[in-house]
N, C-alpha and C positions, 0 to 999 in steps of 0.2 A: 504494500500500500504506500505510493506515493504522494508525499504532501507537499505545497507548490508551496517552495518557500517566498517570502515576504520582505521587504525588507520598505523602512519610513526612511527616510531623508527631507530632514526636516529643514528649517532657513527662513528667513524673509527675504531671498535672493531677489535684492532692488539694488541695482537687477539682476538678473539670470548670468554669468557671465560661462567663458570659457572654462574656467576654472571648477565650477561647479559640475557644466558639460562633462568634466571629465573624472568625476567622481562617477556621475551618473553609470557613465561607459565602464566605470570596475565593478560598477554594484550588479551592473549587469553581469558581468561576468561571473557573480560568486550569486547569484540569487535569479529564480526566476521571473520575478515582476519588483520592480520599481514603483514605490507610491511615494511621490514627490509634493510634501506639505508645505503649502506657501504659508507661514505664520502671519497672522493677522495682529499686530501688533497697534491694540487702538490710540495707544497713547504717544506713538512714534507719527509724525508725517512725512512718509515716503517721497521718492520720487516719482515713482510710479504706482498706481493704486492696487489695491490686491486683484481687481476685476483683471487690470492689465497684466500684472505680472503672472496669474494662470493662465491667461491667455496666449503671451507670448512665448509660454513653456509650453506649454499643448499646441500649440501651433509648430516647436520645433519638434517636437518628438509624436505629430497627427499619427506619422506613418509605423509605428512603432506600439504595437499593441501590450506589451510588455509594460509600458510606461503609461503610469496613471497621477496624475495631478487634481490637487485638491485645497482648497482654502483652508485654515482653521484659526479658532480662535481658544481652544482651550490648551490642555497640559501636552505637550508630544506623546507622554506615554499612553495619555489616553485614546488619542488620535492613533497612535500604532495596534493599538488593542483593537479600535474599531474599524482598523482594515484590515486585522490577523494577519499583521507582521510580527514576524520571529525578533527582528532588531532594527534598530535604529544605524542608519551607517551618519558619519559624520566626519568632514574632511580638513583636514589642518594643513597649513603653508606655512607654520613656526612651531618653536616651542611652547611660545607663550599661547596659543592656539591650543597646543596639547593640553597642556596643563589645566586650561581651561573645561576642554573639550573631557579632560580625564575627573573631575571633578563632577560634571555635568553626569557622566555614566555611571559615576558612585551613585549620586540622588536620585538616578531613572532606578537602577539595581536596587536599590532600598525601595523606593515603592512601586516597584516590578518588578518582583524577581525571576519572574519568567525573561524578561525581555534584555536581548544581550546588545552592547553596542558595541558596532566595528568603526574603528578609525581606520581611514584611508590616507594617504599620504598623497597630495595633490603633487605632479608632476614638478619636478624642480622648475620646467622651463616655465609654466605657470606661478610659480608660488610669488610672484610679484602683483599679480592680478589679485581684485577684491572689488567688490561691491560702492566701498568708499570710495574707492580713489579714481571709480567708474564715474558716481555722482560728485568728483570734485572735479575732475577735468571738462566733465559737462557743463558745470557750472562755469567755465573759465571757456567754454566754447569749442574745447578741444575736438579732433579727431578718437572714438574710443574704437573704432570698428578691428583691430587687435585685439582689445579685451574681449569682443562678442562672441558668439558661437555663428560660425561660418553661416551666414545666409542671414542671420537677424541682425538688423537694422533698428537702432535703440529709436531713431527720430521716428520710425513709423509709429512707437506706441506712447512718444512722448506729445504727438501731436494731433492724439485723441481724445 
């Protein structure tokens, strides 16, 4: 009896970047389905809205039935339990990353202990890319289409 493994990847990816993309691409590899939770964070203003930011993720991965994107606004581990995923994967570009990211898996562990989380190690050649400094060179007008994931074009969902 096989069981289709699960796995949450959680974030408020604003936005989505390459970096992320390629987490996504390990998770795949070690899991059958991908459920990609966009955190709804009410007390943060975005740069992009959460409507956007599923959108733009569902939009990269339409052809890709493995991959499931979803909004949420409560705990991650709750959110993982409500799509029967096994774990939570989560991707670091530092130590300080780690550590943080290692802390984080204590507190899911203690209130689920069923639920495992895997760190992934985002590509060295990425590990300069981030979300922030997505929305800081945007702000400053720059070129980000390096950071994006090949084919997504930030201004299309910045100017909806």
């Amino acid at each position: 009896m096989n069981r289709e493994t699960v796995v949450l990847f959680p974030g408020s990816f604003d936005p989505f970047t390459r970096g992320h993309a390629a987490v996504v691409e390990e998770a795949l590899r070690l899991f059958d389905r991908v459920v990609i939770g966009v955190g709804d964070n009410i007390s943060k203003r975005g740069l992009l809205s959460v409507e956007q930011r599923v959108r733009l993720i569902e939009e990269l991965y339409s052809s890709n039935p493995r991959v499931e994107v979803r909004a949420y606004r409560s705990l991650t581990g709750d959110v993982a339990q409500e799509c029967g995923a096994q774990a939570i994967v989560r991707g670091v570009r530092t130590t300080a990353d780690f550590e943080y990211e290692q802390t984080m898996a204590a507190v899911n562990r203690h209130l689920y202990p069923s639920l495992t989380t895997v760190i992934l190690a985002t590509p060295a050649e990425l590990s300069h890319i981030s979300s922030s400094a997505v929305r800081e060179l945007l702000a400053f007008g720059r070129d980000v289409s390096g950071f994006m994931p090949e084919g997504v074009d930030i201004n299309e969902y910045l100017n909806k």
